[in-house]
C-alpha positions in Angstrom: 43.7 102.3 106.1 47.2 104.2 106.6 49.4 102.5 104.0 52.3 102.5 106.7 50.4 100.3 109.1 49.7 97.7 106.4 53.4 97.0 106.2 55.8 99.8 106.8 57.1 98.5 110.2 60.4 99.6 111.2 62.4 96.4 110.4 60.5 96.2 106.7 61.7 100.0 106.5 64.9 99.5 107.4 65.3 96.3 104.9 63.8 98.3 101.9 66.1 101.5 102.5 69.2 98.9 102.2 67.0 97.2 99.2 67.2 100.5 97.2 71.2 101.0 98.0 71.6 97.3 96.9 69.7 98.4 93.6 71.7 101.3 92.6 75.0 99.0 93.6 74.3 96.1 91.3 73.2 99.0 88.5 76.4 100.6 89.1 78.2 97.4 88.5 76.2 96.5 85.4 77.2 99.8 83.9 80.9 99.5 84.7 80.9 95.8 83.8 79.6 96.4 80.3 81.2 99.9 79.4 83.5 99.7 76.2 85.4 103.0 77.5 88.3 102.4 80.1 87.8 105.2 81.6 84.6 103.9 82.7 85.2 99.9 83.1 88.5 101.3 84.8 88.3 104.7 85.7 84.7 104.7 87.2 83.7 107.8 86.0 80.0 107.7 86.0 77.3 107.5 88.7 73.5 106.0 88.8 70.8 106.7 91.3 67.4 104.8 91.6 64.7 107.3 92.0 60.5 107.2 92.5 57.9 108.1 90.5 58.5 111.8 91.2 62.4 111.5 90.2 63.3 111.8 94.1 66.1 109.6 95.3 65.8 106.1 96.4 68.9 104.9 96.3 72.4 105.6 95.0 75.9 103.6 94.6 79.1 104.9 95.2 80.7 106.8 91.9 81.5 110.2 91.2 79.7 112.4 94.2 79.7 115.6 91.8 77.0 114.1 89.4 75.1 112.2 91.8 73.6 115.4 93.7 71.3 116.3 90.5 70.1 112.8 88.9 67.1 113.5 90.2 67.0 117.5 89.1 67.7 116.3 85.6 64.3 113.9 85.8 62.4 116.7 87.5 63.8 119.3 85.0 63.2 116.8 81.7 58.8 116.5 83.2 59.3 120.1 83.4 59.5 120.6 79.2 57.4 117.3 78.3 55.1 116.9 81.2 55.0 113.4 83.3 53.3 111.7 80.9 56.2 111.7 78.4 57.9 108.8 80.2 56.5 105.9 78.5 57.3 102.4 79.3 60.2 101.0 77.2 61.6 104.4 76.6 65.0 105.7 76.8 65.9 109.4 77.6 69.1 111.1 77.6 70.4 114.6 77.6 74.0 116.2 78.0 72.7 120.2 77.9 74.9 121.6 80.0 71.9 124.5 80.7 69.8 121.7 81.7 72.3 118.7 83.0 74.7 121.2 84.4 78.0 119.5 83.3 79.8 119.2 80.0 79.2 117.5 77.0 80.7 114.8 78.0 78.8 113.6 80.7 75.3 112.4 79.6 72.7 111.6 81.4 70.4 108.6 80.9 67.1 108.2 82.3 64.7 105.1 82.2 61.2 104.9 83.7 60.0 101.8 85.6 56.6 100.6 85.2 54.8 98.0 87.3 51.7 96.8 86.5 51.4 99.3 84.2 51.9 102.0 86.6 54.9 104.2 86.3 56.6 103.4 89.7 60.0 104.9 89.5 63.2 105.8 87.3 66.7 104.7 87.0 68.9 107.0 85.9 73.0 106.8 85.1 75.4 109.5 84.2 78.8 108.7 82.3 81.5 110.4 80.8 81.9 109.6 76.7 84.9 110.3 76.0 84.2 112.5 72.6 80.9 113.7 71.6 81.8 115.7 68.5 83.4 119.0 69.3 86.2 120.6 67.4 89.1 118.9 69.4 89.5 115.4 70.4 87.3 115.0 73.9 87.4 118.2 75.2 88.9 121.4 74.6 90.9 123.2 76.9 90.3 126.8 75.1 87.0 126.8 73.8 85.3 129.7 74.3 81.5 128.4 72.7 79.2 126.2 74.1 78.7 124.9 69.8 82.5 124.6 70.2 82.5 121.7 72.9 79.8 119.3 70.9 76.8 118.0 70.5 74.0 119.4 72.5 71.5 117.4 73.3 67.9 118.6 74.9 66.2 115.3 76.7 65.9 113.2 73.6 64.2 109.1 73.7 66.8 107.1 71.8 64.2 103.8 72.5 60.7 104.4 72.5 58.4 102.2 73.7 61.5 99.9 73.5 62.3 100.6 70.1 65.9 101.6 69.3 65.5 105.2 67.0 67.9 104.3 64.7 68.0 107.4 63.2 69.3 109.2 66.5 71.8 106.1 67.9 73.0 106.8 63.8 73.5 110.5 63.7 75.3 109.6 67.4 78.0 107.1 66.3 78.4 109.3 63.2 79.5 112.2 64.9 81.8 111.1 67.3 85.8 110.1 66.6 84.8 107.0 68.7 81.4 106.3 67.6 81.0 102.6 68.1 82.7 103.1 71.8 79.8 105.5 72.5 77.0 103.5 71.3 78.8 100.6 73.8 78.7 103.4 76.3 75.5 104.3 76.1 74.1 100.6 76.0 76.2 99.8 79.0 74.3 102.7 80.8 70.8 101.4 79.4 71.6 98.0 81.0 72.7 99.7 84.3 69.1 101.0 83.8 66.9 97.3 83.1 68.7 95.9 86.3 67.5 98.8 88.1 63.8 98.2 86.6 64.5 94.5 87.2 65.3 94.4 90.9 62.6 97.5 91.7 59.8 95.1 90.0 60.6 92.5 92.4 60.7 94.4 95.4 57.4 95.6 94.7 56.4 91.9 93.8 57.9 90.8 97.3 56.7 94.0 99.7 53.7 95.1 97.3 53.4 98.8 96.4 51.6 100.3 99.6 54.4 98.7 102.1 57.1 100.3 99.7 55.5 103.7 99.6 54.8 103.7 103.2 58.6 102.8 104.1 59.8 105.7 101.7 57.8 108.3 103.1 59.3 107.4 106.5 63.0 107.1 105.5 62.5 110.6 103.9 61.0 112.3 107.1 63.5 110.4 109.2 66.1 112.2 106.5 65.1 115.3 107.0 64.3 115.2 110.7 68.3 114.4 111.0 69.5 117.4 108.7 67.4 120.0 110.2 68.8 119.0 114.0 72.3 119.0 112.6 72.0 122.5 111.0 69.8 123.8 114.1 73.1 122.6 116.4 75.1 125.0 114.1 75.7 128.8 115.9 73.3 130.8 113.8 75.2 134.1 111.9 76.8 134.7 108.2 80.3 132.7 107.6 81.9 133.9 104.4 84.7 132.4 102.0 86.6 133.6 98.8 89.2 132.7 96.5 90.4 132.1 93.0 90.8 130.1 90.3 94.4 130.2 88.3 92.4 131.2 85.0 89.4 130.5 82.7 92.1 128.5 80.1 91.3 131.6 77.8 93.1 134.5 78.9 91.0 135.9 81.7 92.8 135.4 85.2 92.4 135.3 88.0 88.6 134.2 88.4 87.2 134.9 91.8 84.7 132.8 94.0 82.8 134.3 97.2 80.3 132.6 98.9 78.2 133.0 102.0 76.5 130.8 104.1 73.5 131.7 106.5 72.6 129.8 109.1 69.2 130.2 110.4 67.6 128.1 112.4 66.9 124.7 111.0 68.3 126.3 107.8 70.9 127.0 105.5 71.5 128.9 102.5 74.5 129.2 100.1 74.8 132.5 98.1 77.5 133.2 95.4 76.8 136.6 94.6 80.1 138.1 93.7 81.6 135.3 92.2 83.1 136.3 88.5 80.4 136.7 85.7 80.6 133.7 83.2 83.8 134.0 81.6 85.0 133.8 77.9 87.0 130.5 78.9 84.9 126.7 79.6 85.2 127.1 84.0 81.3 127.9 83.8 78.1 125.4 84.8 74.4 125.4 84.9 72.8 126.0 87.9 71.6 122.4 88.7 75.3 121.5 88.8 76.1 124.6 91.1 73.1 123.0 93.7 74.7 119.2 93.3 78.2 120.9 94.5 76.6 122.7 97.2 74.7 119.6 98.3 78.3 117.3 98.1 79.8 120.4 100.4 76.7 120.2 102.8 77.0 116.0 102.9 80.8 116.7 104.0 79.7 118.0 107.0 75.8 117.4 108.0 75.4 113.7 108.6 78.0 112.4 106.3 77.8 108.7 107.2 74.0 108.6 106.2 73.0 108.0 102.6 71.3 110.5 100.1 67.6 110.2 99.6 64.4 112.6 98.9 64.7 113.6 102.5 68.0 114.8 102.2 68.5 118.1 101.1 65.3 120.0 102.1 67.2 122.1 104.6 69.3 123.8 101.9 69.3 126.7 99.6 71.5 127.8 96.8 71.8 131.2 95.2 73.9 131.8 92.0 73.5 135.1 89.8 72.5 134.5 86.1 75.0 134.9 83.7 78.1 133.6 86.4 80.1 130.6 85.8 77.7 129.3 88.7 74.3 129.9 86.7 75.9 130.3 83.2 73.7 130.5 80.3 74.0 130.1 76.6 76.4 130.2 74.7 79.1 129.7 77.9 82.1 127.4 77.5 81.4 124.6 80.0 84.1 121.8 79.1 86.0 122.8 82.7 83.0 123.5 84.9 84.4 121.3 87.6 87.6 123.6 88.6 84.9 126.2 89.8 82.5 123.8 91.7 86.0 122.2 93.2 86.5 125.5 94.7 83.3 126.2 96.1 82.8 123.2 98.1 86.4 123.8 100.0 85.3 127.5 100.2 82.1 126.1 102.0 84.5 124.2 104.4 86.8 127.5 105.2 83.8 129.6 105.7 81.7 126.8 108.2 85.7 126.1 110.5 84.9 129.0 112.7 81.5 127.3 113.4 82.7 123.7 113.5 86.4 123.6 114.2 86.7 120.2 114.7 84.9 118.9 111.6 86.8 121.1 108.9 90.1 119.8 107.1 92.3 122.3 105.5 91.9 122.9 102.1 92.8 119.7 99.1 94.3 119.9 96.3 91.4 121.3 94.9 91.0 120.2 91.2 91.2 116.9 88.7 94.2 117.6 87.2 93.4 116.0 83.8 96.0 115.3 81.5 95.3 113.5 78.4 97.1 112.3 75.1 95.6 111.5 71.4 96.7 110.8 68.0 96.9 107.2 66.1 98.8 104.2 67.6 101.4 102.8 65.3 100.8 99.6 66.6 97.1 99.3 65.7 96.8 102.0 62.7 93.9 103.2 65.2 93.0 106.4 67.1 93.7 106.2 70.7 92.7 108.7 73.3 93.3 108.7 76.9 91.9 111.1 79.5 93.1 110.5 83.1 92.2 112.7 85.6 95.2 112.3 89.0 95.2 112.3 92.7 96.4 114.5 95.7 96.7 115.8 98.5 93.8 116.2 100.9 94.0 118.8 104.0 94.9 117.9 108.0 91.9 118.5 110.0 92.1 118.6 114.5 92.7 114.7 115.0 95.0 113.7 111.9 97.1 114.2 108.7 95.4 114.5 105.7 95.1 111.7 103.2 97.7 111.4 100.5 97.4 110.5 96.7 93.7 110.7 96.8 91.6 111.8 94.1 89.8 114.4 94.8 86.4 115.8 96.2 83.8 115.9 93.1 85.3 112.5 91.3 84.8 110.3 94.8 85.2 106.7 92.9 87.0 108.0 90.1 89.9 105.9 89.5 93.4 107.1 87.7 94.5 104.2 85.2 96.1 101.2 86.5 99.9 100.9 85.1 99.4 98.0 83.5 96.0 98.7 81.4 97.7 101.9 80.5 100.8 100.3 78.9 99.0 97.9 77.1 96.1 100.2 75.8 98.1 102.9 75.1 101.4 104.0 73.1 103.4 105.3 76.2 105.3 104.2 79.1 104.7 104.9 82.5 108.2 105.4 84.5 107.5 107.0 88.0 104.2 106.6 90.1 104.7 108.0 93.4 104.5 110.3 96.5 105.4 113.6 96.2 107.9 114.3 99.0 106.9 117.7 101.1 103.9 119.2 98.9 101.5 118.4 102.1 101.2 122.0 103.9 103.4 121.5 107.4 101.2 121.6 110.7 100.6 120.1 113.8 99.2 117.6 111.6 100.7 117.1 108.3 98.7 118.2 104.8 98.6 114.7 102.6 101.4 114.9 99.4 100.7 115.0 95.8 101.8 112.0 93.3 104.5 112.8 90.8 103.6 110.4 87.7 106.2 110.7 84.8 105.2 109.3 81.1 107.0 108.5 78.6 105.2 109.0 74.8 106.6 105.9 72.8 104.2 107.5 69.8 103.2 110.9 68.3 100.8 112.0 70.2 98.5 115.6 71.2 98.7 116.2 75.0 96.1 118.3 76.6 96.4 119.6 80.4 94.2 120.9 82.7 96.1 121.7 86.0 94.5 124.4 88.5 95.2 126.3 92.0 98.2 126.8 91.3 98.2 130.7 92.8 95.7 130.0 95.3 97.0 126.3 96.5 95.2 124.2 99.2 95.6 126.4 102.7 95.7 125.6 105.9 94.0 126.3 109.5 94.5 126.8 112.8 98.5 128.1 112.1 98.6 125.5 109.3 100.4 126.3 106.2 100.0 125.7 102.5 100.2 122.7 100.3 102.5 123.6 97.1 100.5 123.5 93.8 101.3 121.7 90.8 103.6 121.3 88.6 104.0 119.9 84.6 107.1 119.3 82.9 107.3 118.3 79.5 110.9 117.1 77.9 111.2 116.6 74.2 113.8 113.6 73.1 115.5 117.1 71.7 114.6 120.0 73.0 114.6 122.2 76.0 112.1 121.6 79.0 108.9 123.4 79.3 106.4 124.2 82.0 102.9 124.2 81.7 99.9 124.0 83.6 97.2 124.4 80.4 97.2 123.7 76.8 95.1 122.6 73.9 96.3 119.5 71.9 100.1 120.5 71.7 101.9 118.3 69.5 104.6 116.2 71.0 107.4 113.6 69.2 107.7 109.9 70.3 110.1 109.8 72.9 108.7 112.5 75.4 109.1 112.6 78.9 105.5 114.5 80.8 106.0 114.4 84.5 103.1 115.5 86.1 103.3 116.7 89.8 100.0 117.3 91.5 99.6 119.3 94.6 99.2 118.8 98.6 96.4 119.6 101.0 97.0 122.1 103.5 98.1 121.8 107.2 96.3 122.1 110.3 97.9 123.6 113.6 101.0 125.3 113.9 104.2 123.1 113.2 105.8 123.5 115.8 103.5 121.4 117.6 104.2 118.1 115.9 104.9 115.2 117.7 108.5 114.2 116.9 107.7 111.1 116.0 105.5 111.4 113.3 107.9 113.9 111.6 110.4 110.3 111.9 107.9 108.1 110.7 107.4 110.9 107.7 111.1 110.5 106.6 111.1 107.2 107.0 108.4 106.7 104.7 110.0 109.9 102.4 106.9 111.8 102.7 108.9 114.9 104.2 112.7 115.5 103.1 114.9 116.0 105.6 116.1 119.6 105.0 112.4 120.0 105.7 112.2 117.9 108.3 114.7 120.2 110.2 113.8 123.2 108.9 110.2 123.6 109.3 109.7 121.0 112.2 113.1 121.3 114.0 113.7 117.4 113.8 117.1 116.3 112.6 117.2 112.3 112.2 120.9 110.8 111.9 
């Protein structure tokens, strides 16, 4: 008998789709709950899918969007080297290769098979970023030039077997890690994100039985990517093209250009990179699977946004990258700041599809993470702190509205900067200014959304590290929209003159220190003349827009 008619009606399909969400939300929580790092129990930076027993998505929470486009590829990729039949019940998997994963070091992946009734039924899978995993500076390092330089490399390894802890490995693990005991919290926190996914797929299958389940996945797939392939077949077949830059590859090479284009044929589409710079010296280079996740968070932006990710999703797309670029890097490429390329990319997708969809495209963001971050040992504890923070900005005006301000942006999705108050208390620095920054949105018809100025003061010796991008090629605009400004860092020594920079490797700084920190705006949309009077007076009124500006650029003087 056909599985679906046993069970799979379209009420039961439609409960177990929101079942799975539900999973991966309560195994998103579990991680973040238990986390010892703040900048996961607080920053959010880490994702978790649910997937089946083929590693295709069933389900997935909110967190950052950039890692939950290849959970599954990691899964698929790991069968790949071992076979299926490696997955054993009980065991724990991870891997952090960034040949294999995609991303840096820093974020590992986790993967845990579910087994019901002694048949493997599914996996759940988490990805977090641990804040130092051996290389040769503190977290990560802003001019490596080595893959061995950024550190350890792991290849999927169990670290529980038949659910027996390797003590050997979780050893070697905490022993080679500034914060060793914070990554074995870590990594536990992501293995129980992983037994309340096993936990809540075991009862589903106890309530629905396996056949219903099956039966309603292969429908909520189909009905996936039935969806996709109308919305791309809706799209005006013909080649749309894009290219930019990034600042530099934090080693010396500059500037680092990106050129993509996008077929549309038919029911589908396919992203090719050919062009884009050969893998540089510097760490702005990824694997492959982490170029098709940013291509499939571009595609989501615009093809059925409101519907969630699953093994339907997807099917429609192709990605091209040439070996050996920073899109399809290969050993030994620096990795540590793959994200500045990827950031790029997916608003390069969205400049090349505006001619085809006019009045889905915003106007370029802010474009990048902005990371600053600050190490040494806290006089107050006699311990080693670090702190890695990445900031928010501005996001680009589209046909019906401003853009957002002070939002993080486009790969990091949940990602969360650091509350004032847990910063203070964690750390050995002040926080003086948190705010909008006044006129870094690009002017239009509709305004670009500002950047945040956030000032710190060091109340300890301390190594910051910055990682601020786009600065030549800053968020544009469309339709006779202009530019968002790009960032700016100022750092102030208690006795010394004041210095501007965008990167830097661990520099040295005294107690007493001012870093103010000035991320960028998104682009405009329309021509500025255009705006409605009123919103340029709410603007100054709210002291997003100055009013030199206000006159000059919109022609609105407010007494």
């Amino acid at each position: 008998m056909d599985a679906r008619v046993i069970g799979a009606s379209p009420i039961t399909t439609e409960i177990l789709r929101n079942a799975f969400a539900s999973i991966a939300e309560d195994m998103n929580a579990a991680l973040i709950r238990s986390a010892y790092s703040p900048l996961i129990y607080e920053g959010k930076d880490c994702a978790v899918a649910l997937l089946d027993q083929d590693g295709e998505v069933l389900g997935q929470s909110l967190g950052v969007p950039l890692f939950l486009g290849n959970l599954s590829l990691c899964v698929q990729a790991t069968a790949q080297m071992h076979g299926w039949d490696y997955f054993q019940e009980g065991d724990v998997v991870f891997l952090n290769d960034s040949y294999i994963a995609g991303t840096h070091l820093n974020d590992v992946t986790v993967i845990q098979p579910i087994f019901w009734r002694g048949q493997r039924v599914g996996f759940a899978t988490s990805r977090a970023h641990w804040l130092d995993v051996g290389g040769k500076d503190t977290s990560l390092s802003i001019d490596s030039t080595e893959i061995y330089q950024e550190g350890m490399r792991w290849a999927p390894t169990k670290v529980y077997a038949g659910g027996e802890p390797r003590t050997e490995i979780l050893d070697f693990l905490r022993r080679n890690s500034r914060f060793g005991a914070t990554l074995i919290g870590d990594l536990h926190a992501q293995i129980a994100a992983g037994q309340t996914g096993e936990q809540r797929l075991r009862a589903l299958l106890d309530r629905f039985g396996y056949d219903t389940v099956q039966a309603a996945k292969r429908d909520i797939f189909a009905q996936s990517e039935r969806l996709e392939r109308e919305a791309v077949a809706a799209i005006p077949n013909g080649r749309y093209t894009a290219e930019g830059c990034l600042d530099n590859d934090g080693a010396g090479v500059e500037p680092v250009p990106v050129k993509l284009s996008v077929l549309i044929d038919g029911d589908t589409i396919s992203l090719d990179l050919e062009g884009s710079a050969a893998q540089t010296r510097g760490s702005v280079n990824c694997g492959f699977t982490q170029t098709i996740s940013a291509a499939r968070l571009a595609f989501k932006l615009l093809i059925n946004p409101g519907r969630p990710v699953d093994g339907g999703t997807f099917h429609t797309l192709k990605v091209a990258a040439p070996p050996n670029s920073i899109f399809n890097a290969q050993e030994p490429a620096a990795c540590a700041w793959y994200f500045s390329s990827l950031g790029l990319l997916i608003d390069l997708f969205l400049k090349a599809m505006a001619p085809a969809l006019p009045d889905q495209v915003a106007a370029a963001h802010y474009g990048d993470s902005m990371v600053i971050s600050f190490n040494g040992f806290d006089d107050r504890t006699n311990e080693r702190f670090l702190v890695v923070e990445a900031t928010t900005g501005g996001w680009g005006a589209w046909s019906s509205g401003d853009g957002q301000d002070s939002l993080i942006n486009e790969v990091n999705g949940s990602f969360r900067d650091l509350p004032v108050e847990i910063f203070e208390h964690k750390y050995p620095a002040r926080i003086l200014k948190y705010g909008i920054r006044a006129d870094s949105g690009g002017a239009g018809q509709y305004r670009g959304g500002n950047g945040t100025v956030r000032q710190y003061q060091l109340t300890n010796d301390a190594n910051i590290s910055l990682w601020f991008e786009r600065s030549t090629t800053p968020a544009w605009g469309l339709s006779g929209g202009e530019a968002g400004q790009g960032p700016e860092v100022a750092i102030q020594p208690p006795d010394g003159r004041e210095e501007r920079l965008l990167k830097v490797n661990a520099k040295p700084l005294k107690a007493g220190t001012i870093i103010t920190v000035a991320t960028g705006g998104g682009g405009g949309y329309g021509p500025p003349s255009r705006r409605d009077p009123e919103a340029v007076r709410r603007d100054l009124l709210d002291r997003f827009v100055s009013p030199a500006i206000a006159k000059a650029t919109y022609g609105v003087e407010v007494t």
